[in-house]
Structure formats: structure tokens, C-alpha cells
C-alpha positions in Angstrom: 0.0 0.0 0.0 1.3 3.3 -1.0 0.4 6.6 1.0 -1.3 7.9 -1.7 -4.9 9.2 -1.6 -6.9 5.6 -2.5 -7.9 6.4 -5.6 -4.9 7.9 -6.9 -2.4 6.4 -9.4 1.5 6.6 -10.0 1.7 6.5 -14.0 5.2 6.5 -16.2 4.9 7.6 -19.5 8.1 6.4 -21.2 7.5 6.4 -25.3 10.0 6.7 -27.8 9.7 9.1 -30.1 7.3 9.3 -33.6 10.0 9.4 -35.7 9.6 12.1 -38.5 6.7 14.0 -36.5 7.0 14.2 -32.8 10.1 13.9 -30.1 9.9 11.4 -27.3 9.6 14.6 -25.3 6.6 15.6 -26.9 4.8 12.4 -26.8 5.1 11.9 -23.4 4.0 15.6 -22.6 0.7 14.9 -24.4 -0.1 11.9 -23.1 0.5 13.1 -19.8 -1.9 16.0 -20.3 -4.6 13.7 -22.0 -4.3 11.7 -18.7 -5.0 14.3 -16.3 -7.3 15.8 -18.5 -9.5 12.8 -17.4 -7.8 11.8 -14.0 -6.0 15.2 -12.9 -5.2 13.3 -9.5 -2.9 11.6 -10.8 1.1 11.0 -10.3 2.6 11.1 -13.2 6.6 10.7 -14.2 7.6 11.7 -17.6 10.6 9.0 -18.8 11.0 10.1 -22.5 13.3 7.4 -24.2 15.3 6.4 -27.3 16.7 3.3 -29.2 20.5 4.6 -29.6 19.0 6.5 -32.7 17.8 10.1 -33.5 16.7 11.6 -29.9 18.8 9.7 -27.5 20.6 12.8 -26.4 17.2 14.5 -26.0 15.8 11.9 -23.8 18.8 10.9 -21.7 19.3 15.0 -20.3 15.5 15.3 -20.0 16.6 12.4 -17.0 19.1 15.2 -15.2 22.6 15.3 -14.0 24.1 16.3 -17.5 25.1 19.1 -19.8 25.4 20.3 -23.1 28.4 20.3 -25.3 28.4 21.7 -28.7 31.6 20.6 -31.3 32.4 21.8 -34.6 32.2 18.5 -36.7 31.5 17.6 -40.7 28.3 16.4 -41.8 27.9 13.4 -44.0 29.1 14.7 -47.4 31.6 17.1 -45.6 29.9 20.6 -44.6 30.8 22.2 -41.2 28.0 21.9 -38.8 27.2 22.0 -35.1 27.3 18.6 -33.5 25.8 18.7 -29.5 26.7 16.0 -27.0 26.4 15.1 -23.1 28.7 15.4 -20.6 27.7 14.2 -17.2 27.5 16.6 -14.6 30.5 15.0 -12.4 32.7 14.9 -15.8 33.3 11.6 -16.1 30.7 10.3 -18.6 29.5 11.3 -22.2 26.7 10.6 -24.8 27.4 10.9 -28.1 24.5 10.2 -30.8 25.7 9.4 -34.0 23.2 11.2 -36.0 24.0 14.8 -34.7 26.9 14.6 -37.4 26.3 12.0 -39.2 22.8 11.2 -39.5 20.0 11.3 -42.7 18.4 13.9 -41.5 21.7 16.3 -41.9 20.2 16.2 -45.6 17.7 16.7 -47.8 16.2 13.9 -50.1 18.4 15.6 -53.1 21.8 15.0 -51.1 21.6 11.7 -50.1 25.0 10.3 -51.2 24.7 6.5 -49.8 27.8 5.5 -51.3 29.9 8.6 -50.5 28.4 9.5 -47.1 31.1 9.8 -44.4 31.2 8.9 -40.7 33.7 11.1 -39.9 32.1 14.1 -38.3 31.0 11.3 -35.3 34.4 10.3 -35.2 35.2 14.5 -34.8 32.7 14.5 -31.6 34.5 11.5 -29.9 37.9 13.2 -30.3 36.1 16.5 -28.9 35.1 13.9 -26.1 38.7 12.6 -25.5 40.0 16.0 -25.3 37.8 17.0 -22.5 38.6 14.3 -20.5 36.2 11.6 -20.7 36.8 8.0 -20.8 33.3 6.4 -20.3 31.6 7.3 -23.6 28.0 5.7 -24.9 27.1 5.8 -28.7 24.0 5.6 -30.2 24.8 5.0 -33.6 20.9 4.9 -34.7 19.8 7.2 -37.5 22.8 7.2 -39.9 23.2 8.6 -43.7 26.1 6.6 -44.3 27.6 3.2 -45.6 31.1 3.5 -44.5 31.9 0.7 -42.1 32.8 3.1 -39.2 36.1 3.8 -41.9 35.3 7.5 -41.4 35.1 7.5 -37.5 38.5 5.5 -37.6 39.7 8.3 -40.1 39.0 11.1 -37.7 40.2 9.0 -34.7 43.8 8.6 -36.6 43.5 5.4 -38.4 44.8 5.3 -42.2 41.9 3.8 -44.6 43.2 3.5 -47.9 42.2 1.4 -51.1 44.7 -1.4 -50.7 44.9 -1.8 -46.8 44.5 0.1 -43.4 46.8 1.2 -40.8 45.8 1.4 -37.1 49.6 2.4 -35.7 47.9 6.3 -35.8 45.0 5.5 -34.0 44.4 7.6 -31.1 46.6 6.3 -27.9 44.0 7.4 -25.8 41.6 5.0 -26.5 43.4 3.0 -24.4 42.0 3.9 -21.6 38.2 4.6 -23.0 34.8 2.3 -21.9 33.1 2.4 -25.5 29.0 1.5 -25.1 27.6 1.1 -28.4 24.1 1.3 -28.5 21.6 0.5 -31.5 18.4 -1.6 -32.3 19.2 -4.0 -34.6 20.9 -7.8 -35.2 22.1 -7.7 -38.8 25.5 -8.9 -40.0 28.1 -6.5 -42.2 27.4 -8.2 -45.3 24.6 -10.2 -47.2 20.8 -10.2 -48.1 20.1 -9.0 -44.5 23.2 -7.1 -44.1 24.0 -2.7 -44.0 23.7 -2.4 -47.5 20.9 -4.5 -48.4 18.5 -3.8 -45.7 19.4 -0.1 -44.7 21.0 1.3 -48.3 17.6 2.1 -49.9 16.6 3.9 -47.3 20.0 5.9 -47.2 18.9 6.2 -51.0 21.1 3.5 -52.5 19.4 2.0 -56.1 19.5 -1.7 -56.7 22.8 -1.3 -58.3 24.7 0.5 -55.8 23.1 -1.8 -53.2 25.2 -4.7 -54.7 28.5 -1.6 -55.2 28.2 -0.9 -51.0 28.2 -4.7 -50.2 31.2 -5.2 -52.3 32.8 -2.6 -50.7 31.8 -3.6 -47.3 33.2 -7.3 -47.9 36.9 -5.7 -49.4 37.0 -3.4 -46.5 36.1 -6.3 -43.8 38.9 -8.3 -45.5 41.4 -5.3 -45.4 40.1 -5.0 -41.5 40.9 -8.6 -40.8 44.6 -8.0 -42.0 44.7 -4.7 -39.9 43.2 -6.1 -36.8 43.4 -9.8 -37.0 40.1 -9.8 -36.0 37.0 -10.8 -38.1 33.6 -9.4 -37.0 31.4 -9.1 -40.1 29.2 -11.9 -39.3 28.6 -10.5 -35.6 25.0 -9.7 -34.6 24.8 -5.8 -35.1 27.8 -5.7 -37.2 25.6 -4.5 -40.1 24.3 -1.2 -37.6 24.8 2.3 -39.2 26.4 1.1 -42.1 28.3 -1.2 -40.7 29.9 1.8 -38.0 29.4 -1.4 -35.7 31.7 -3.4 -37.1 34.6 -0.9 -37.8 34.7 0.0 -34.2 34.0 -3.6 -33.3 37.0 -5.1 -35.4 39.3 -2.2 -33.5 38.1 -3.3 -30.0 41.7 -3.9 -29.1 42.3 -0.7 -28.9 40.3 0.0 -26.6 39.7 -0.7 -22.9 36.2 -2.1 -23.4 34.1 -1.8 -26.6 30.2 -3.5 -25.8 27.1 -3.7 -28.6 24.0 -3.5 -26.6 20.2 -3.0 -27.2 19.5 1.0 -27.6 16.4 0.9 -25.6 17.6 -0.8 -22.4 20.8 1.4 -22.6 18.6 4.8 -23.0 16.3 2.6 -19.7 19.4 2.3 -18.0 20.5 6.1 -18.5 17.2 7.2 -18.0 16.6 5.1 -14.1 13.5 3.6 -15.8 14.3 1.0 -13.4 13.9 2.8 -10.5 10.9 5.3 -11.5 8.4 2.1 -12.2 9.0 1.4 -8.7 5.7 1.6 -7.3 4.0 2.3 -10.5 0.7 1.2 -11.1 0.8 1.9 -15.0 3.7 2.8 -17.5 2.4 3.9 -20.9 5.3 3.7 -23.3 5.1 3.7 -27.2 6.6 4.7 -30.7 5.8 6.2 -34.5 5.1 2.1 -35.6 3.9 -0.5 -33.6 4.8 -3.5 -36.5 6.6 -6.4 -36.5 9.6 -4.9 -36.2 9.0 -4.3 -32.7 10.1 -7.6 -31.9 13.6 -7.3 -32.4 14.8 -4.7 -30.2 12.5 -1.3 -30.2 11.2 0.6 -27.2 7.9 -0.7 -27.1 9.5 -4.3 -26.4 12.1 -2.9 -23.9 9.8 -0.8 -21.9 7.0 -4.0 -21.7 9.4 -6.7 -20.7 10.7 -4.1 -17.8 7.4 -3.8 -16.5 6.7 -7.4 -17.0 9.3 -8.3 -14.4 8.5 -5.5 -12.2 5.0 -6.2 -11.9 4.0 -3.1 -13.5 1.0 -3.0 -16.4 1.8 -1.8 -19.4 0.1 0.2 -22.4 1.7 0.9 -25.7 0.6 3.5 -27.8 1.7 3.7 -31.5 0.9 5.9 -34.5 0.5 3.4 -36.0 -0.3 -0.8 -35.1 0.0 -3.5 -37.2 -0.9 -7.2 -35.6 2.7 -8.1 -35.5 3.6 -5.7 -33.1 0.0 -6.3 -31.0 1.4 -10.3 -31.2 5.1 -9.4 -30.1 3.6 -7.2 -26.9 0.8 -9.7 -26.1 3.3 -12.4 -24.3 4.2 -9.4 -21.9 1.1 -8.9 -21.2 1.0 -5.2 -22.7 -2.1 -3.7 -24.5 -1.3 -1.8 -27.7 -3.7 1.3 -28.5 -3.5 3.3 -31.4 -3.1 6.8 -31.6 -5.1 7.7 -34.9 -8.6 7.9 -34.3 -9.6 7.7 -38.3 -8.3 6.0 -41.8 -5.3 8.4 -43.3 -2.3 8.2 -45.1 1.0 8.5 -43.0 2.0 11.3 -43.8 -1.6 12.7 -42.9 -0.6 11.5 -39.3 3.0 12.9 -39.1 1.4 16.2 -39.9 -2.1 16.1 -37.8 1.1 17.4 -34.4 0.1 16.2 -30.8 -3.7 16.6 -30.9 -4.3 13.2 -31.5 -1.8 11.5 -29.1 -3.3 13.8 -26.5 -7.0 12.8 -27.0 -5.4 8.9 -27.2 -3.6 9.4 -23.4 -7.1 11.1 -22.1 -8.9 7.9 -23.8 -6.8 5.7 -22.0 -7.3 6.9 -18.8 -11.3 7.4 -19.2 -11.4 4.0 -20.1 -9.3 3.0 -17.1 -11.3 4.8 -14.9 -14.4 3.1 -16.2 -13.0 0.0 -15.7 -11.1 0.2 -12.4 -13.3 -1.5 -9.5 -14.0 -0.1 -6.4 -12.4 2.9 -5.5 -10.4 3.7 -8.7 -7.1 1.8 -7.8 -5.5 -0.9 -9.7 -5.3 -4.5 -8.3 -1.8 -4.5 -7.7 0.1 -7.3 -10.2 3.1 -9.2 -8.9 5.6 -10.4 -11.4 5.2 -13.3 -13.9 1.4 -12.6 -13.0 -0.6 -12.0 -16.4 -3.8 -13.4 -14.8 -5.5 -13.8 -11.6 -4.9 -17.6 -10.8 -7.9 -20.2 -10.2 -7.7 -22.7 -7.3 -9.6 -25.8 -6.9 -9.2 -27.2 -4.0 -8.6 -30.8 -4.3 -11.0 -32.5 -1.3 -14.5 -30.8 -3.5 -16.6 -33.7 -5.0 -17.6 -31.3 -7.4 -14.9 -29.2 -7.5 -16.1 -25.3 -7.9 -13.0 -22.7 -9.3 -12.6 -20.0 -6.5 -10.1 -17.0 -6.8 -7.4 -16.6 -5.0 -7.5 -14.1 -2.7 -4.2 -13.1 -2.7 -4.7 -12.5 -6.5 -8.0 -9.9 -5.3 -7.9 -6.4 -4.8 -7.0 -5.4 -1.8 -10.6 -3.8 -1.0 -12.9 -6.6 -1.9 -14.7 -7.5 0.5 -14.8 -10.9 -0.3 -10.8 -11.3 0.2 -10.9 -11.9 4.4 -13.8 -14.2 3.8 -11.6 -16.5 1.1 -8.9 -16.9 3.2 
């Protein structure tokens, strides 16, 4: 029991963002004030989040205890631009989110240069993030315009890529000493059918042809890699992230103290003290642009529902949009998708229709909760692994009659002393 007034709740709104329309910021602000539109009793912790893609840094400072840095970097066909990242407030930490140099959305459909699009502006923040100290770095490598295979990072960071072979004797020394936490949302391989250039390179803008040109490339420079590095990791899980930026800073992980590939979302979860703030929650609402079958392998949506699953926690997902793959990967989690749009429309009719819509969709959600909550407006509290209240029949009946737990009961019903 909480010391909350009885019928009040303690909701977490953690969504990612709608990728192309709304930040995870503003999601999670308009759900919030759909909620208490309807229940304005309410607790209610924002806990935007991110995969390791676009919006990472955005969601990890809205958390507290770091600051803004700003570094003059390359974008990724080679104009100057303005690349921000985090430094933790005791100095010791930074966030650096690959797309704030290097990302698609640096240009417009007309510039897209899949096979000449360069890393090398990320690798200009990390040295900016060497030179002020910092040793414990995470990357988000999400979002990215290029095809490079990390060579343009490695470039930056004093590596030698060249046609015919590379040389690591320039890399930077300090890297040493340098806890590298790569985090992005996906499994594929460097090379193949499900590999950078085939799955990600038409999106970057790649045709057919130069699909098969960037794989090609992809497989010389591994090999070239493996003679540099005597290590081979093309066919590692994740390998194929960002272009393959993955594996270039994979296959140098010598060089470093530590180099990791972990899920995005539960990194961002980790950053964020997710953890921590479902703690007593009765409800987290989390959710993203697409709720699809993608959401299986890795996005926010999964991350946020298995958390809560273990913590006890219920879970809504909201998505602009839900496909029944997504509704099927949540289901085992025991999370219930809701979709934002409220009529039939294009995509790009969402993206532009703003918050409106994902505010009516939180205020839905928590009319319909209401409605539904027995008794005094408070959730029967859920204990983990618990998807459904349990039925006992108790073995010494002739005719054996199903009975509730009562442990399983809320806590008010009357009925729950009398089970016992």
C-alpha cells in the first residue's frame, strides 16, 4: 500500500519518439496531459526514451545530471555543422549520438550520397570527447546517412583507410583507456541479403545497383580490417548497424579498454533510471511512431513492456501506428497496444495532424481506465510473472467449484478476508 490518496495512481509515461513528427519529449507531454485531462489526481513521471538512434541525447538529459556540449564536426558529405553532445555533470561520462553529425536527417532527399556518405564528423565529436577528458563514452549509432563501415570515425580518430589496406599504428593512444557502449536496435550482419547495404541502403537512397557496389565494398574493406586487426567481425550480430559503423569500431576493440554492442532501448532505460521510477507504479504507458513487427527485435515498445513485466508493473503501448505483429510481439508481456489515430489516413496525414491526436489517445486511456477500475479507482496490484488472476480448486471438493485466490483480489474486496 502506498500513501497515496486511494484512488490515486502513480503513472510512467516512457514512449519513444514518432519518428519524422514528434520527439519522445513531446509524446510523453501529451499523453501526460490527455491523462489528467481525465484523472488530474494523478502521479505522473515523464521517462522520455530512445533506441541509440535520433533523440537519445534529447531523452537521456531530460533524465538530469548532465550538460550540453556543442563541437564543430563535418556532416555526411563534408559541410561544417554543429554537433551537440552530453557530458555528465561530475565529468566523467559522455553521450554521443551518432546522427547529430552524421545522420540522414543532416540532408535533404536531393543530397543523399549513400555510397559517399562519411562517418567522420561522429568520429570529430569523440575526439572532442577525448579532449575533454572523458573516458566512459555511450554511442547511439541509430539514424545514420552513411555506408562506410565506421572507416570515417576510424579516419577522424587517426586510423589510415586506404584502397589497398589500413593502418591502425595512428589511432588515437588514448583510446586505451576509453569504456566504448555502443548502442543501437538491430541484429544484422556487415554483409549479405540481410546485411548494412541491403536492408538499410535504400533507405539511405542507395538504387538496386549501388546496393550490390556498398556490399562489395563492405566485404573488401572487412577483409582489409581482418589483416589490420586480425580480428574478423562481419558476421557478428549488429555488425551490419549504421552502415556497418558497428563493425569498424568492433574489429578495432583492441584498442580499446572495453568496446560492448548492446540493445539501444535498455541502454537509454538504464540512463534514464527507468528502473527505478516504475518502482511503485501502477501503470507505465510507453510507445513509438510504428507498432509492427519490427517491434520484436529490439524497439522501445518491447524494452519498456518486458521491464514492466518483471517488475509487476502493467503496461500500455501507444503507437501511430499498429499492425498485428507488433499487437502479437507485446501480447506475451502482457502489454495492450492502443493506437493513436482515431480515423483512416495516409502516414504522412498523421505525421502532420502534431500532438492533438496523441493527447485525445492518453485522455482515452485513462477514461477508459477509470471506467473499468473497480471499487475505488485503484489498480489491483500485479506481482511479477502474473498475467492473470490464478484459479484454485481445491482438491478435497466432489464437485470441484474454481474459487479465486484471494491473494490475486484487490485489496478492498470485500470478499478477500472471507476466502482466506
Amino acid at each position: 500500500m502506498t500513501t497515496r490518496e486511494s484512488a490515486s495512481w502513480r503513472i510512467v509515461i516512457a514512449p519513444d519518439s514518432f519518428k519524422g513528427s514528434l520527439t519522445s519529449i513531446e509524446v510523453a507531454t501529451a499523453l501526460a496531459e490527455g491523462w489528467r485531462a481525465a484523472r488530474p489526481d494523478d502521479e505522473i513521471l515523464l521517462a522520455p526514451l530512445a533506441d541509440g538512434g535520433e533523440g537519445t541525447l534529447v531523452a537521456i538529459e531530460a533524465a538530469g545530471g548532465w550538460e550540453w556540449r556543442t563541437v564543430r564536426a563535418t556532416d555526411p558529405i563534408g559541410r561544417p555543422v554543429e554537433a551537440r553532445w552530453l557530458r555528465s555533470s561530475d565529468g566523467r561520462r559522455a553521450v554521443v549520438e551518432l546522427a547529430e553529425a552524421s545522420g540522414l536527417s543532416r540532408l535533404a532527399a536531393t543530397e543523399h550520397d549513400p555510397v559517399g556518405a562519411s562517418t567522420r564528423g561522429t568520429g570529430e565529436v569523440l575526439r572532442s570527447v577525448l579532449d575533454d577528458g572523458i573516458r566512459t563514452i555511450t554511442l547511439g549509432i541509430g539514424g545514420s546517412a552513411t555506408t562506410d563501415g565506421g572507416a570515417g570515425i576510424l579516419t577522424a580518430l587517426g586510423a589510415a583507410v586506404m584502397d589497398d589496406r589500413i593502418e591502425l599504428a595512428g589511432l588515437d593512444g588514448r583510446l586505451a583507456d576509453v569504456d566504448l557502449r555502443i548502442a543501437c536496435d538491430v541484429t544484422n550482419p556487415l554483409l549479405g541479403p540481410t546485411g548494412a547495404a541491403a536492408t538499410y541502403g535504400p533507405q539511405k537512397g542507395a538504387t538496386p545497383d549501388q546496393v550490390a557496389q556498398l556490399d562489395a565494398a563492405l566485404a573488401q574493406y572487412a577483409d582489409r580490417m581482418l589483416s589490420a586487426a586480425e580480428r574478423d567481425e562481419r558476421d557478428t550480430p549488429g555488425a551490419g548497424a549504421a552502415g556497418g559503423t558497428a563493425f569498424g569500431l568492433l574489429s578495432v576493440g583492441d584498442r580499446f579498454a572495453s568496446v560492448r554492442l548492446l540493445p539501444g532501448v535498455e541502454v537509454v532505460m538504464e540512463e534514464t533510471g527507468l528502473r527505478d521510477k516504475l518502482n511503485g507504479a501502477d501503470l507505465v504507458i510507453t510507445g513509438e511512431g510504428r507498432i509492427d513487427a519490427q517491434t520484436a527485435f529490439g524497439k522501445t515498445a518491447l524494452g519498456v513492456a518486458k521491464l514492466a513485466h518483471g517488475q509487476g508493473v502493467a503496461c500500455i503501448a501507444v503507437g501511430g501506428g499498429v499492425e498485428p505483429g507488433g499487437v502479437e510481439a507485446l501480447r506475451p508481456l502482457g502489454a495492450v497496444v492502443v493506437p493513436v489515430t482515431e480515423r483512416p489516413q495516409t502516414v504522412d496525414e498523421a505525421m502532420a495532424a502534431g500532438v492533438d491526436p496523441v493527447r485525445r489517445c492518453g485522455e482515452r486511456i485513462a477514461r477508459l481506465i477509470q471506467m473499468l477500475s473497480p471499487y475505488d479507482g485503484r489498480p489491483a496490484r500485479r506481482v511479477p510473472g502474473m498475467d492473470k488472476g490464478r484459479v484454485v480448486i481445491h482438491p478435497n471438493f466432489d464437485d470441484p467449484v474454481p474459487e479465486w485466490d484471494p491473494d490475486d483480489m484487490h485489496p478492498d474486496d470485500p470478499m478477500r478476508e472471507l476466502l482466506r
